[in-house]
N, C-alpha and C positions, 0 to 999 in steps of 0.2 A: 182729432178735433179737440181743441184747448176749450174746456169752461163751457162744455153742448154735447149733451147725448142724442144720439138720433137711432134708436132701437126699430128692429127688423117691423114691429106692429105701426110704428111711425110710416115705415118707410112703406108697409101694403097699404094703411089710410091712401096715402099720397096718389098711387098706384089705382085704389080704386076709383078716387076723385078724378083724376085725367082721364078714366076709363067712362065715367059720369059723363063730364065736360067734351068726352069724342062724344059720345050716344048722341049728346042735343047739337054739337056739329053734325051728323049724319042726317039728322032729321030735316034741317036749311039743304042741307047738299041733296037730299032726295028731290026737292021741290025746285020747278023752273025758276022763280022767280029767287036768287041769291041776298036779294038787298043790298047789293052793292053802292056803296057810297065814297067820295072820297074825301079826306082827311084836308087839314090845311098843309100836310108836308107833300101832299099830292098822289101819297101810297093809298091802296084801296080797301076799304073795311067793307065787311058785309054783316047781313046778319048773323050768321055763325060766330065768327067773334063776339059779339056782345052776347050773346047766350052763351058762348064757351065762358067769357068774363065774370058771368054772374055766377054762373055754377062751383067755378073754382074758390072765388074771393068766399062765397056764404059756406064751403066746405071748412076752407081755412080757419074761419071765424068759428066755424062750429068746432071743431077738431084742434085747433090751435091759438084761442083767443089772446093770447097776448104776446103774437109778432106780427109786428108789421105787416103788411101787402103792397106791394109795388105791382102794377101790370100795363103792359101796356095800352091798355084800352084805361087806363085812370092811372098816367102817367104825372099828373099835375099835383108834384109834390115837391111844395120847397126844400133847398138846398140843404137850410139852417136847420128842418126836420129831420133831413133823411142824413146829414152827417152824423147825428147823436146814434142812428142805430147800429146797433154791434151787429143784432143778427135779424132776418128778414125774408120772406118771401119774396121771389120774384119770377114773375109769371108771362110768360107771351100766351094769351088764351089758344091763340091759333098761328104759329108761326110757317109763314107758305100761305100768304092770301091770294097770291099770285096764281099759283099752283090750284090751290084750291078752287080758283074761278075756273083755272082752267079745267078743273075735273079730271086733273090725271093721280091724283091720288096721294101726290107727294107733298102733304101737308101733316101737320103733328101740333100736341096740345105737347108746352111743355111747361114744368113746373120743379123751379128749385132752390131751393135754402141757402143764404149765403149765411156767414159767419164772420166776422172782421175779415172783408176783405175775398176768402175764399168760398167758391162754390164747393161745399160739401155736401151737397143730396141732390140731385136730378133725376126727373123721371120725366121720359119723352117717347109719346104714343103718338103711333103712327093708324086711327082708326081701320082706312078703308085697307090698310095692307093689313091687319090688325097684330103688329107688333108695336110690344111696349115693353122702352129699354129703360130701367135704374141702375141707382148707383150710390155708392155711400163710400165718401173715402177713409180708406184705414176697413172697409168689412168687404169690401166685391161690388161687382158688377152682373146686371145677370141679362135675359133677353127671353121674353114669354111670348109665344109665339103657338096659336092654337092648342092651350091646354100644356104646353110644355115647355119647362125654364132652364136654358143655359146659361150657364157661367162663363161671363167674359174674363180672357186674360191675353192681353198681347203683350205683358212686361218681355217675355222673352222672341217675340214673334220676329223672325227675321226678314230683311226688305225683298219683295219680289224679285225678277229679275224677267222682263224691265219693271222699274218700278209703277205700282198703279195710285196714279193721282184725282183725288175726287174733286170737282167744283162744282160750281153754280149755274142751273140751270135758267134763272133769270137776271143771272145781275155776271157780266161778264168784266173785269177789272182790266188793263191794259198794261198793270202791272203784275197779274198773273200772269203773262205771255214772257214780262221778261222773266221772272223766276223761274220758268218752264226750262229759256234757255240754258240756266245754270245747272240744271235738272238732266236737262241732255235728253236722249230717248228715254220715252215711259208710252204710258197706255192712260190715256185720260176717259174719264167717266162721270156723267154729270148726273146730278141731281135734287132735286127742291128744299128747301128748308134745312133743319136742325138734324136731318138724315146724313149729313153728310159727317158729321162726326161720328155719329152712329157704326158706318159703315168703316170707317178704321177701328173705332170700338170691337167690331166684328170679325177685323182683319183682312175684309175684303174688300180694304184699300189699305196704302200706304202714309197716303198724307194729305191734305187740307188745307192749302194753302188759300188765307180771306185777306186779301189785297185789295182792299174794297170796304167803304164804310158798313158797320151793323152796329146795332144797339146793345146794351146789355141784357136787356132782356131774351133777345137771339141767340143769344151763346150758353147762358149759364148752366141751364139742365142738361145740357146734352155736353159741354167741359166735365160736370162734375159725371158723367155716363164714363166720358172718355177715363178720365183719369182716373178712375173707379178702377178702372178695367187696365189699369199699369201703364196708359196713356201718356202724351205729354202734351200743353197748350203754354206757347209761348209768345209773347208780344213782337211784333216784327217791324224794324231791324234791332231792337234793343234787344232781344232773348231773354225777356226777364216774364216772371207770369204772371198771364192773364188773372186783373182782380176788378173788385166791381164797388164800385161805391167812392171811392177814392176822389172823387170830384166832381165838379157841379153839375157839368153835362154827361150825359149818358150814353156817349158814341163809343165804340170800343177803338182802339190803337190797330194795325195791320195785325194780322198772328199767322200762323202755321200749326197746325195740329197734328199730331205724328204719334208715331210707335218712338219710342226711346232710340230703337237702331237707326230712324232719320237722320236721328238729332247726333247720335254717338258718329256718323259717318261723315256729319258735315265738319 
């Protein structure tokens, strides 16, 4: 990382703050009534997001007052603003609101640093399963799970056989189906939210293919997990990488997310 240090005490701030921001999502997830609301783009907000929003935004401010914050619960920032920043927080309070409603568990706080252009620090908690993955590229990747932290690394991890492909448990694309076919047999696995990178992070998948619109804010901490961890996130069909800020609107390009042996096979 060019002209930005992000030191292991940065990186547990970070870690604890998501770990904050699940607490007061569990507390809405405990109680019948969710406050579910819907947006003008017609996706559904509840009250857990906007508590996860506040908690994260007033940590940042506390702990790192002079970058930026993007999130997407206070998405409404001009262009002309946010091209000037080199480096910047961006945050989904609660990514999986779908999930979340549904109460299967498969929703995560994610939060992560970009830097001209690249994600370099992500950290993405997964409360009711209670794993929470970081990352910082150029130092590891790790994964805390009941009092005890693994170190991710798939730079060397070789492809299943068949290979296992993770998607999306709410948002199915029609051009995953064709990519599937170039794909040939495999063993598919679906899942909610920012988890699904995770889970190549992990190794217990192969790849990631997001044929299908997402946000920036949807991706960035759990890329920078990935790639943390000897990863690879690429723009799809261009093969060029995944970066954030580069332009006015905040939709991401198609991608594919992979172990390096994906990518070296295609």
């Amino acid at each position: 990382m060019s002209n930005i240090t992000f030191t292991a005490a940065d990186l547990h701030k970070i870690v604890e703050l998501a770990k904050e921001a699940g607490d007061a999502i569990m507390q809405v997830y405990a109680q019948a009534d969710l406050g579910v609301e819907v947006k003008q783009d017609d996706s559904p907000v509840t009250a857990a997001d906007i508590a996860s929003h506040h908690v994260i935004v007033a940590g940042l401010k506390r702990h790192f007052a002079d970058i930026a914050v993007m999130s997407e619960e206070a998405a409404d920032i001009s262009w002309a603003e946010r091209q000037a920043w080199q480096t910047y927080w961006l945050i989904d309070p609660l990514d999986g609101t779908k999930e979340f409603i549904k109460r299967n568990g498969e929703f995560t706080v994610n939060i992560a640093l970009i830097h001209q252009g690249k994600a370099v620090a992500g950290v993405v908690y997964a409360p009711v399963l209670n794993k929470c993955y970081s990352g910082v590229i150029g130092q590891g990747a790790w994964l805390e799970q009941d009092s005890k932290v693994t170190s991710l690394d798939i730079s060397e991890r070789q492809i299943q056989t068949p290979p296992i492909v993770v998607g999306s448990r709410s948002h199915v694309s029609p051009d995953v189906a064709q990519y599937l076919e170039q794909v040939g047999e495999h063993n598919m696995l679906s899942v909610g939210s920012s988890l699904k990178f995770c889970m190549v992070a992990e190794g217990q998948a192969d790849v990631y293919p997001r044929l299908g619109l997402t946000s920036e804010w949807d991706t960035a901490a759990a890329q920078a997990v990935l790639e943390s961890a000897g990863g690879v996130v690429l723009a799809y069909p261009a093969m060029t990488p995944l970066e954030y800020n580069q332009k006015e609107n905040i939709l991401n390009p198609y991608f594919i997310a992979a172990s390096p042996a994906w990518f070296a096979k295609s």
